[in-house]
LUMMAR-760364 format. One line per field, with one value per atom (N, C-alpha, C, CB): chain; atom name; x, y, z; residue number from 0; residue in one letter. Coordinates in Angstrom, 3 decimals. Glycine has a CB too. Layout:
N
chain (A;...)
atom (CA;...)
X (X;...)
Y (Y;...)
Z (Z;...)
n (NUM;...)
res (A;...)
END
This chain:
129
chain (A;A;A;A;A;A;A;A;A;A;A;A;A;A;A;A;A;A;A;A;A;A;A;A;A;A;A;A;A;A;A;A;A;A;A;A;A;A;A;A;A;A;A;A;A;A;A;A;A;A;A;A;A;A;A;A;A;A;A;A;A;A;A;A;A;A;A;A;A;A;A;A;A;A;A;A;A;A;A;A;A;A;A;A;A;A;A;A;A;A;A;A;A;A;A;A;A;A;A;A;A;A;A;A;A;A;A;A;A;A;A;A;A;A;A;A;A;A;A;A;A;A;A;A;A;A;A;A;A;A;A;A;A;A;A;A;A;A;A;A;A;A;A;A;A;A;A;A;A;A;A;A;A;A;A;A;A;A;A;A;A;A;A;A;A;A;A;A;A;A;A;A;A;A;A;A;A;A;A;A;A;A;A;A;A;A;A;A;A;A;A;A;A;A;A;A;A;A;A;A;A;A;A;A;A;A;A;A;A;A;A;A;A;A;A;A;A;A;A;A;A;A;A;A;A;A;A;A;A;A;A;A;A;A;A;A;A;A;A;A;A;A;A;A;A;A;A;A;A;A;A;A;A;A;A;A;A;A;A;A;A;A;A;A;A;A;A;A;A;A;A;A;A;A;A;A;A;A;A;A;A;A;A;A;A;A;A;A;A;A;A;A;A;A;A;A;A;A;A;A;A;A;A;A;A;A;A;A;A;A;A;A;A;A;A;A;A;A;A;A;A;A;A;A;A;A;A;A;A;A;A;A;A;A;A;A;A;A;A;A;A;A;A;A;A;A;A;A;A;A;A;A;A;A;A;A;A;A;A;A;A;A;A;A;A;A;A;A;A;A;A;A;A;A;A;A;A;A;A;A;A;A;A;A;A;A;A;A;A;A;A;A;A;A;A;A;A;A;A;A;A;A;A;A;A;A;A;A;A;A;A;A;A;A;A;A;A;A;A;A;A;A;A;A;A;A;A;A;A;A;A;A;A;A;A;A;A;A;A;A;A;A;A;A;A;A;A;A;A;A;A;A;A;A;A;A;A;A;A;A;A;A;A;A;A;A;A;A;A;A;A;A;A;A;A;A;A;A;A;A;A;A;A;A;A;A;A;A;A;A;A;A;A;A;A;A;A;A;A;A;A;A;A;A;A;A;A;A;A;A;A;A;A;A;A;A)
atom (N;CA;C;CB;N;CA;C;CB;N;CA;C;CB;N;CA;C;CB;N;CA;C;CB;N;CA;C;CB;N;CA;C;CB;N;CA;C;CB;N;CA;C;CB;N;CA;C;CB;N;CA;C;CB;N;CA;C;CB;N;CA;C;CB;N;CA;C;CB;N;CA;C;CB;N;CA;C;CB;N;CA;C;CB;N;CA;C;CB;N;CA;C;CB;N;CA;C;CB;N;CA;C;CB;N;CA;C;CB;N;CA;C;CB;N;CA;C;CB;N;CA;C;CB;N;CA;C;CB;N;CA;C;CB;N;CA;C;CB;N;CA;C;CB;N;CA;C;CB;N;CA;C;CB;N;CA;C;CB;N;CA;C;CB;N;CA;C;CB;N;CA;C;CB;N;CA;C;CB;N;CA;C;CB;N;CA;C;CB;N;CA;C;CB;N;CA;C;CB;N;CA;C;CB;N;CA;C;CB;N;CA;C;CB;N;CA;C;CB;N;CA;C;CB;N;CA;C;CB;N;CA;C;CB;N;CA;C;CB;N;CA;C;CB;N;CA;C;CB;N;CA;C;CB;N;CA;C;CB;N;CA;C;CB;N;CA;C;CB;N;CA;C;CB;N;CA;C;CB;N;CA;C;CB;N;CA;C;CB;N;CA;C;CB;N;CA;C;CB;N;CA;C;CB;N;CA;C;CB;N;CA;C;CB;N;CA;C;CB;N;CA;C;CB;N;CA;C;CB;N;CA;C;CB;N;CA;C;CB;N;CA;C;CB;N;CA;C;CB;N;CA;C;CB;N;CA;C;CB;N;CA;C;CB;N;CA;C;CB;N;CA;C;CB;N;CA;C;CB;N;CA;C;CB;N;CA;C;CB;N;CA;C;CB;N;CA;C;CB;N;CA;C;CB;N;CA;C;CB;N;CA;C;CB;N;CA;C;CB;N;CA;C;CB;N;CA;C;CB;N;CA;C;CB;N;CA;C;CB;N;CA;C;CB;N;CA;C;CB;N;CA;C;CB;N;CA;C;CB;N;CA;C;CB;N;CA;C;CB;N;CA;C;CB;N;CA;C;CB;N;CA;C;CB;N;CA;C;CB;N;CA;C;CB;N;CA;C;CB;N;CA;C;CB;N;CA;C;CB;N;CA;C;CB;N;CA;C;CB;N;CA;C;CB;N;CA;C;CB;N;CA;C;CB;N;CA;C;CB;N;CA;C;CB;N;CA;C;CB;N;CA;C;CB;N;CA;C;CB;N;CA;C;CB;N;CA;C;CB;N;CA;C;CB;N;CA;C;CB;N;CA;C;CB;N;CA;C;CB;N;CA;C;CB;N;CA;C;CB;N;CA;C;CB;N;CA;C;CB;N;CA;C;CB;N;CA;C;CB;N;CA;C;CB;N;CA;C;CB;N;CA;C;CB;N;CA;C;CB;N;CA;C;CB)
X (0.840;0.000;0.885;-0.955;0.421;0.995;1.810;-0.432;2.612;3.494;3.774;4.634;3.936;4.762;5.446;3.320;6.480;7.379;7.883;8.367;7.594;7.838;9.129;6.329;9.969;11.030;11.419;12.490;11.049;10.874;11.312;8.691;12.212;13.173;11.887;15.914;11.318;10.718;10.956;10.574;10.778;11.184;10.643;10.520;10.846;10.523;8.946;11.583;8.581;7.654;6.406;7.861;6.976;6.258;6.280;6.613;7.184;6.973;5.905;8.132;5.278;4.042;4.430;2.592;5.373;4.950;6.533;4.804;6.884;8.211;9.094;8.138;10.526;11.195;11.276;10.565;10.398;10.365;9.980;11.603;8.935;8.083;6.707;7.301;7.420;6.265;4.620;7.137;3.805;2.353;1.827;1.207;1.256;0.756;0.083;0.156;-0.498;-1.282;-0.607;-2.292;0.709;1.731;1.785;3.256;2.481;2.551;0.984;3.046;-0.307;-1.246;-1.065;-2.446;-1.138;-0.969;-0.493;-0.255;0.567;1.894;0.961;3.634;0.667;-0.160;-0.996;-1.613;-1.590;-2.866;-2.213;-4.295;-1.117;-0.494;0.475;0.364;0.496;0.884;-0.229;1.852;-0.969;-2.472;-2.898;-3.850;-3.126;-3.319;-2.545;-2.715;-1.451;-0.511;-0.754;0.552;-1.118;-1.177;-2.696;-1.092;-3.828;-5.109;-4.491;-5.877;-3.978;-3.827;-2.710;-3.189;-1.739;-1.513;-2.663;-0.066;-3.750;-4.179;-5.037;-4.456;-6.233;-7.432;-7.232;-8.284;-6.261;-6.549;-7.032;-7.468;-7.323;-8.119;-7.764;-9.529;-7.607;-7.144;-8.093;-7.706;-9.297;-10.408;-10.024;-10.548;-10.746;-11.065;-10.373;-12.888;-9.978;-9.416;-10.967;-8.205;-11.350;-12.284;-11.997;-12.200;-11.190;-10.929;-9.751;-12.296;-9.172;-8.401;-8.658;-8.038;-8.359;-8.532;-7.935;-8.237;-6.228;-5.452;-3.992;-5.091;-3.710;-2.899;-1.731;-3.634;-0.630;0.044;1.455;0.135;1.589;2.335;3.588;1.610;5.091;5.731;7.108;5.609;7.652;8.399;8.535;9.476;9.042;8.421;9.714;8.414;8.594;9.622;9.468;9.407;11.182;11.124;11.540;11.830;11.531;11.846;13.389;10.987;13.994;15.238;15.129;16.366;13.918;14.188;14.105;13.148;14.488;13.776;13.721;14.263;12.281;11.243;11.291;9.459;11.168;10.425;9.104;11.245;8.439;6.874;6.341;6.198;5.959;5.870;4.464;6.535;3.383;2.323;2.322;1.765;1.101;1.259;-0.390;2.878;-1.442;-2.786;-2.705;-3.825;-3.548;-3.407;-4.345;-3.475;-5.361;-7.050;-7.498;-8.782;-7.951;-9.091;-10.616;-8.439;-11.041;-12.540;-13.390;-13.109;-14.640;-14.986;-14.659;-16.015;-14.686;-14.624;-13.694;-15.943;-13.121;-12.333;-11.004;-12.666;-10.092;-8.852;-8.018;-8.273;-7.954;-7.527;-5.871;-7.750;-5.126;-3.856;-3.373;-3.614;-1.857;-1.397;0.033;-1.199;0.294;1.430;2.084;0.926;3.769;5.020;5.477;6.451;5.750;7.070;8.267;6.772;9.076;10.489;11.437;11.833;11.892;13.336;14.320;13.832;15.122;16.364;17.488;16.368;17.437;18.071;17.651;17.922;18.484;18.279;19.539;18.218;19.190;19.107;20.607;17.584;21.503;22.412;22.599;23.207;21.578;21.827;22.813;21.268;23.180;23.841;25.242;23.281;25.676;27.027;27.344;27.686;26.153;26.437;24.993;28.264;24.738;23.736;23.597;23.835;24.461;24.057;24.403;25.580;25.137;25.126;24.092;25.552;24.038;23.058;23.836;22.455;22.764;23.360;22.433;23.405;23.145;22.181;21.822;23.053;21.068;20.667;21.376;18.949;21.743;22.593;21.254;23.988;19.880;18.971;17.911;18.831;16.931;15.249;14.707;13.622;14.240;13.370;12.305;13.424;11.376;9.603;9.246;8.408;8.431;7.769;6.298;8.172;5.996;4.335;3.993;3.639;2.849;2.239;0.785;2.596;-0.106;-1.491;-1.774;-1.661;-3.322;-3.551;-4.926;-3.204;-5.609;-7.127;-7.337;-7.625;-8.565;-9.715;-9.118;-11.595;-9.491;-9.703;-11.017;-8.632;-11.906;-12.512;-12.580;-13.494;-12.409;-13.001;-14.030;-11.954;-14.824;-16.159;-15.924;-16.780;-17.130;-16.996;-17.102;-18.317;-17.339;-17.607;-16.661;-18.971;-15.262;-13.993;-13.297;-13.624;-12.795;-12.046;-12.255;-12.384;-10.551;-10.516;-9.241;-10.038;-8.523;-7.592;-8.295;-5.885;-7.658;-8.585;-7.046;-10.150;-6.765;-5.687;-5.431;-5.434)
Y (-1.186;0.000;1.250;-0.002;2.257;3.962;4.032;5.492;4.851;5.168;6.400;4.581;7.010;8.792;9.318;10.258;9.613;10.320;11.590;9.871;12.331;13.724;13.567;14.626;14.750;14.858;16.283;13.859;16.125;18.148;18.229;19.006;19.671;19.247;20.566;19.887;19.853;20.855;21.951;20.472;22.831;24.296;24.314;25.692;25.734;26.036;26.835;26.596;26.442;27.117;25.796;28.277;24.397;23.722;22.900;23.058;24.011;23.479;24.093;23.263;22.864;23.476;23.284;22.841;23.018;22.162;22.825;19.584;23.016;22.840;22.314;22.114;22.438;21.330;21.648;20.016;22.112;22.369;21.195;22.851;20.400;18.908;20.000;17.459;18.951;18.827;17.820;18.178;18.972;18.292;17.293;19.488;15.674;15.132;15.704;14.543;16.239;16.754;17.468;17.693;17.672;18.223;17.354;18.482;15.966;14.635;14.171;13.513;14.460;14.124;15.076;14.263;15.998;17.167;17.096;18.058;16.116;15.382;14.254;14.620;13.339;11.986;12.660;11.555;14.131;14.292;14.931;15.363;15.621;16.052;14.508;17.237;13.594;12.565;11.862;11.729;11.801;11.279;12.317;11.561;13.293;14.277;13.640;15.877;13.668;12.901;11.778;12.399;11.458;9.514;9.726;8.053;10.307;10.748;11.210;12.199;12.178;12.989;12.131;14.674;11.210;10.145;8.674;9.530;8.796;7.676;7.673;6.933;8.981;9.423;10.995;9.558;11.418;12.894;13.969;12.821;13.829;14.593;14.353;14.327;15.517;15.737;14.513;17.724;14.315;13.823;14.427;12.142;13.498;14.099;12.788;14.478;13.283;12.054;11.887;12.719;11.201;10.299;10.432;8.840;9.479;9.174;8.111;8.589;8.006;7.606;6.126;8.648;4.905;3.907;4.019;3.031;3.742;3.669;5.038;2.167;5.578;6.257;5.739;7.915;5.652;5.850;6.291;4.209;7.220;8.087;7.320;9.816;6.859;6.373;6.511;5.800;7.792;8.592;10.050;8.075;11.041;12.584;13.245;13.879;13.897;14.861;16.346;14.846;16.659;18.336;19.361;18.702;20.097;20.926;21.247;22.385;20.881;20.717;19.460;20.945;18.372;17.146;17.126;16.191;16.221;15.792;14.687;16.080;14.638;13.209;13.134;13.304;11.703;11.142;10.510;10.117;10.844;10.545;9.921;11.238;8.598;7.485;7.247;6.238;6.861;6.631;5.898;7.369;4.881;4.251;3.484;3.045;3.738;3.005;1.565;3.462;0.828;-0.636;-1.031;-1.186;-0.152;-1.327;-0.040;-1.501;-0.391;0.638;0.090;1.404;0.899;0.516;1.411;0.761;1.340;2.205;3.879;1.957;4.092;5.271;5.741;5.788;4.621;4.177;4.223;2.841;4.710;4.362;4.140;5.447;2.964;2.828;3.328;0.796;3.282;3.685;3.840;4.518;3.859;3.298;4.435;1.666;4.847;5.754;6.024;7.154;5.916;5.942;7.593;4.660;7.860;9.153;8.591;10.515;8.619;7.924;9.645;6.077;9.360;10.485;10.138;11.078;11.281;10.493;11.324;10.467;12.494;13.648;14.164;14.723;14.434;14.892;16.272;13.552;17.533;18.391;18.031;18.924;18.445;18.525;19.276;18.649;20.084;21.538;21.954;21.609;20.653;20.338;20.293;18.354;19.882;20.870;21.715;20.606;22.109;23.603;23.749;23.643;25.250;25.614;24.721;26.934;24.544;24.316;22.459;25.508;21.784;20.522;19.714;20.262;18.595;18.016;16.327;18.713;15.181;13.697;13.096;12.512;12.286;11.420;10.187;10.826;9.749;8.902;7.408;8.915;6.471;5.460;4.424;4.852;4.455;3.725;4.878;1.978;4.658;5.999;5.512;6.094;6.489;6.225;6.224;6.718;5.056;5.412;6.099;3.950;7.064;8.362;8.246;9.752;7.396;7.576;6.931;9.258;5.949;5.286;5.474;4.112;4.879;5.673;4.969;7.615;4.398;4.168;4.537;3.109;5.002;5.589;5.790;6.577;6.674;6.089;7.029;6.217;7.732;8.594;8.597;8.609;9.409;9.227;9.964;8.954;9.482;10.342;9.748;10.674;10.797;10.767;10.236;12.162;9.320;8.313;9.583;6.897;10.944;11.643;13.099;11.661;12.401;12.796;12.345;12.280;11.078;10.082;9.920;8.832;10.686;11.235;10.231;13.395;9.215;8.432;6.913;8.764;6.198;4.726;4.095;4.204;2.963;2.566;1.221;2.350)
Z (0.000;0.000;0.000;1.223;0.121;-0.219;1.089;-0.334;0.745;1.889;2.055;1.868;2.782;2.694;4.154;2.311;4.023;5.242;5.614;5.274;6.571;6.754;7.903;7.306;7.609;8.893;8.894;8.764;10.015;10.355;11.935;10.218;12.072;13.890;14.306;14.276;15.486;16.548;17.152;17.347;16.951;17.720;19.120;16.933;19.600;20.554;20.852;20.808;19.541;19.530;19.400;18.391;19.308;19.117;20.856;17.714;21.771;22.682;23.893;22.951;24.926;25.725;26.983;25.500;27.099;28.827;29.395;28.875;30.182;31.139;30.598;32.291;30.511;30.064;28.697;30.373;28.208;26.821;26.158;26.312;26.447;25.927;25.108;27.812;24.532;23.459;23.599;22.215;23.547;23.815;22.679;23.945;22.903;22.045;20.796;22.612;21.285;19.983;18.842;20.389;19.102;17.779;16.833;18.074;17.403;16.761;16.030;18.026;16.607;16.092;14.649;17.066;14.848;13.731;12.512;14.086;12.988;11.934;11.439;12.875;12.382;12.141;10.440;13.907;11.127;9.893;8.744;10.349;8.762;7.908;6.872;8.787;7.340;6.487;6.146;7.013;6.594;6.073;4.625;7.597;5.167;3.913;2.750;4.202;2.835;1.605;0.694;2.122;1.706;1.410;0.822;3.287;1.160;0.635;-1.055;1.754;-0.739;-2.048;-3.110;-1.613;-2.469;-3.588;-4.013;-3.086;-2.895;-3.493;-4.257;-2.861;-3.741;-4.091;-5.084;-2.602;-4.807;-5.632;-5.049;-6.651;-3.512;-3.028;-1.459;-3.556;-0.932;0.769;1.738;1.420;1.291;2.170;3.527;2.217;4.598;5.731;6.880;5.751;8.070;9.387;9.641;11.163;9.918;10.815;12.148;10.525;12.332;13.839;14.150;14.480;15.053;15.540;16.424;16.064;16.623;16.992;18.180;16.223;17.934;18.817;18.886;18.598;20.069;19.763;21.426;19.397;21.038;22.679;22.261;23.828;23.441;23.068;24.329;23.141;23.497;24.118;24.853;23.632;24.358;25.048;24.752;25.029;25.773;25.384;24.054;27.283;23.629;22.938;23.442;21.297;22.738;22.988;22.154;24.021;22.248;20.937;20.853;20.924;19.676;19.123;18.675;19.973;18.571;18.630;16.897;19.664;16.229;14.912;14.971;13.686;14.083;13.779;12.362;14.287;12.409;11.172;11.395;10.508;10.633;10.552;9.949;10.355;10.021;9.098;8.832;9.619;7.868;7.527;6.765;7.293;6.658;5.332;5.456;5.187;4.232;4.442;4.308;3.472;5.359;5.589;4.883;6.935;4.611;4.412;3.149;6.556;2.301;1.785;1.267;0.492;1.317;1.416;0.389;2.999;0.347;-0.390;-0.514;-0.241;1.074;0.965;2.160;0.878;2.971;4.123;3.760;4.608;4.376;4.239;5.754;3.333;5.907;7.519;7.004;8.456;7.981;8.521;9.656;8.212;9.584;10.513;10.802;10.112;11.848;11.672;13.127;10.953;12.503;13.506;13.316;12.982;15.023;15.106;15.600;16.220;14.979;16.007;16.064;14.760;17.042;17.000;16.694;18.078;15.835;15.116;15.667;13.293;15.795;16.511;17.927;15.678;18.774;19.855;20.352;20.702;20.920;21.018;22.306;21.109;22.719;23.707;24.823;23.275;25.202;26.250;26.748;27.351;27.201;29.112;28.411;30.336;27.213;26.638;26.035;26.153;25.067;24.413;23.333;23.343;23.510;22.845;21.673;22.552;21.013;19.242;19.408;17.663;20.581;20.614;20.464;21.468;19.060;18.708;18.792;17.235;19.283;18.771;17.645;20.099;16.762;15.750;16.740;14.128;16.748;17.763;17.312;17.885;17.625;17.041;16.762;18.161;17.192;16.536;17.107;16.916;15.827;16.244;17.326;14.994;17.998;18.886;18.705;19.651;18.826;18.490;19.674;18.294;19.673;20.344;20.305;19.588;19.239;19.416;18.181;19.524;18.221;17.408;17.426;17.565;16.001;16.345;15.039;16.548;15.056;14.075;13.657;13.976;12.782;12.153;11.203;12.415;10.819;9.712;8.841;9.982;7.802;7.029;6.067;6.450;5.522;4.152;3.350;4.075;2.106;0.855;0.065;-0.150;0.134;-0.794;-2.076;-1.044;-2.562;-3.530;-4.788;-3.436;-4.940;-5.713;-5.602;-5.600;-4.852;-4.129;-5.063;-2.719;-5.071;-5.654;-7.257;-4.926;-7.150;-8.916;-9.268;-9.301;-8.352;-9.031;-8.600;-8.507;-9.491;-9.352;-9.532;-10.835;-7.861;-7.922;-9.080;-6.545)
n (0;0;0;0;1;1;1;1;2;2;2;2;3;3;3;3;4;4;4;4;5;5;5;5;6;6;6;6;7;7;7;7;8;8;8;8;9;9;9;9;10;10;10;10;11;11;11;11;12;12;12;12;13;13;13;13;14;14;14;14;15;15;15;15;16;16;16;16;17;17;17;17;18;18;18;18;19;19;19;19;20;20;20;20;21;21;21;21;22;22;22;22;23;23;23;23;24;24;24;24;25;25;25;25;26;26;26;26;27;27;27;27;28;28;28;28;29;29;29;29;30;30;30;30;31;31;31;31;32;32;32;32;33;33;33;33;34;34;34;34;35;35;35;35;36;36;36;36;37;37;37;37;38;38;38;38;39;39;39;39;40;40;40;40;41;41;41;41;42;42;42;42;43;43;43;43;44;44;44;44;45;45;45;45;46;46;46;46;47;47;47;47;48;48;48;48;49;49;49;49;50;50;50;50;51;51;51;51;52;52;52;52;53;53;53;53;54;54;54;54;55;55;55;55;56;56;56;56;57;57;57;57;58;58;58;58;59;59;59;59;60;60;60;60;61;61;61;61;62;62;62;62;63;63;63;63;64;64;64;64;65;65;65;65;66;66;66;66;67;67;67;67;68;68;68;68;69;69;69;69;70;70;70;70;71;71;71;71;72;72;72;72;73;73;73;73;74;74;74;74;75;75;75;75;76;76;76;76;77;77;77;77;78;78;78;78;79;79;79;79;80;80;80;80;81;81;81;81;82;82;82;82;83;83;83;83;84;84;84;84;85;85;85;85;86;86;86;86;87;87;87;87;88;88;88;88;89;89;89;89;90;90;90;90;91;91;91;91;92;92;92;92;93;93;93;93;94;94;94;94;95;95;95;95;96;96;96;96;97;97;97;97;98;98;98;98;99;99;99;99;100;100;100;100;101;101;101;101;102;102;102;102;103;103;103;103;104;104;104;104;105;105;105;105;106;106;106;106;107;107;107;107;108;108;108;108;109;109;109;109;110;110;110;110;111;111;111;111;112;112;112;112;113;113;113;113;114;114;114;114;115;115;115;115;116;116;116;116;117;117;117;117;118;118;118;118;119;119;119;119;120;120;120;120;121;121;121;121;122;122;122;122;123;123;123;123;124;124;124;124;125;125;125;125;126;126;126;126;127;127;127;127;128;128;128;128)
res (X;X;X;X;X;X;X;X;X;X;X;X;X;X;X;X;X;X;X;X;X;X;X;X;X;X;X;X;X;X;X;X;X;X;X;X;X;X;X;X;X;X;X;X;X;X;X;X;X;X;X;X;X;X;X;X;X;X;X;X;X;X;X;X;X;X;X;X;X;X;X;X;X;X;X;X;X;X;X;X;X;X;X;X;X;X;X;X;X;X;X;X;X;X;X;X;X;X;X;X;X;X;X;X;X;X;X;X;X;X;X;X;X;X;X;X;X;X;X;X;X;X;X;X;X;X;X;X;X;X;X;X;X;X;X;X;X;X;X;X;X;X;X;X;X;X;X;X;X;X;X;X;X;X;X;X;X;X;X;X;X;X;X;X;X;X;X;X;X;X;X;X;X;X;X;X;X;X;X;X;X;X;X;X;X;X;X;X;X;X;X;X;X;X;X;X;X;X;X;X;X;X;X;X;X;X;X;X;X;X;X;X;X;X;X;X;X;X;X;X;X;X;X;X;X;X;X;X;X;X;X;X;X;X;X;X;X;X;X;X;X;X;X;X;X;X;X;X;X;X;X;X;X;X;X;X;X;X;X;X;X;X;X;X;X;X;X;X;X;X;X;X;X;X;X;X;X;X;X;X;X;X;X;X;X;X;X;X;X;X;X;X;X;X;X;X;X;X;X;X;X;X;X;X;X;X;X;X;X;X;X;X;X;X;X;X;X;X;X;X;X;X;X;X;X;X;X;X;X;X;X;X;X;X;X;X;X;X;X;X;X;X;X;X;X;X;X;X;X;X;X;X;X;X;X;X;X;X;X;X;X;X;X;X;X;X;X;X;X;X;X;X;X;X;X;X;X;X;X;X;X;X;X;X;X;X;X;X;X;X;X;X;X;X;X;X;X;X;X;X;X;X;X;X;X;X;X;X;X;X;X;X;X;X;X;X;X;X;X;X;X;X;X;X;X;X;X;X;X;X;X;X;X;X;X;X;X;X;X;X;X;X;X;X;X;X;X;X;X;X;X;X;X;X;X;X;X;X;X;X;X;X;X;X;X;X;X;X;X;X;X;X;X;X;X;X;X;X;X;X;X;X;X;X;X;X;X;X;X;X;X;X;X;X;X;X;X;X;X;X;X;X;X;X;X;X;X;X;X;X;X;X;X;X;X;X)
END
């Protein structure tokens, strides 16, 4: 099935909490922004998220971090497109030795997994796989 990947480093502006963590709902944001993609390569058309099944969010992020954002539709249906989608961290931010100190992480970290619906209207759907 379709696949598509975003990797974009978090600012400080994408941060909410203390610490400078980043609130779930950024990563959801991402979740819908690779969905959009994967819509618009399969169907031709943005459609709409539905809803979300499962989401757990498995270690924090913070801003300086960079992700990769993984998506890819499992099921399609008439007008259904289930999916399924990874954040891992690949970069991490250094403070505690110097402003601009960054590490490549020696394996990604998954950060959050989540999987849900999407649809596009049968009168949406302008590519026929």
């Amino acid at each position: 099935m379709a696949k598509a990947m975003l990797r974009l480093r978090l600012s400080a502006h994408d941060a909410h909490y203390g610490g400078q963590l980043v609130d779930g709902a950024r990563l959801l944001s991402l979740f819908g922004d690779v969905a959009t993609e994967l819509l618009i390569r399969h169907d031709g058309d943005e459609g709409l998220f539905r809803a979300y099944d499962a989401v757990e969010f498995l270690a924090p992020v913070h801003a300086g971090d960079f992700l990769e954002i993984e998506g890819e539709i499992v099921q399609v249906g008439n007008t259904s497109r289930k999916m399924r989608f990874e954040a891992r961290k690949v970069i991490q931010p250094l403070p505690q030795v110097s402003d601009s100190a960054a590490e490549l992480l020696a394996k990604p970290l998954v950060v959050c997994r989540a999987t849900g619906t999407c649809v596009v209207p049968l009168a949406k759907q302008r590519l026929k796989p």
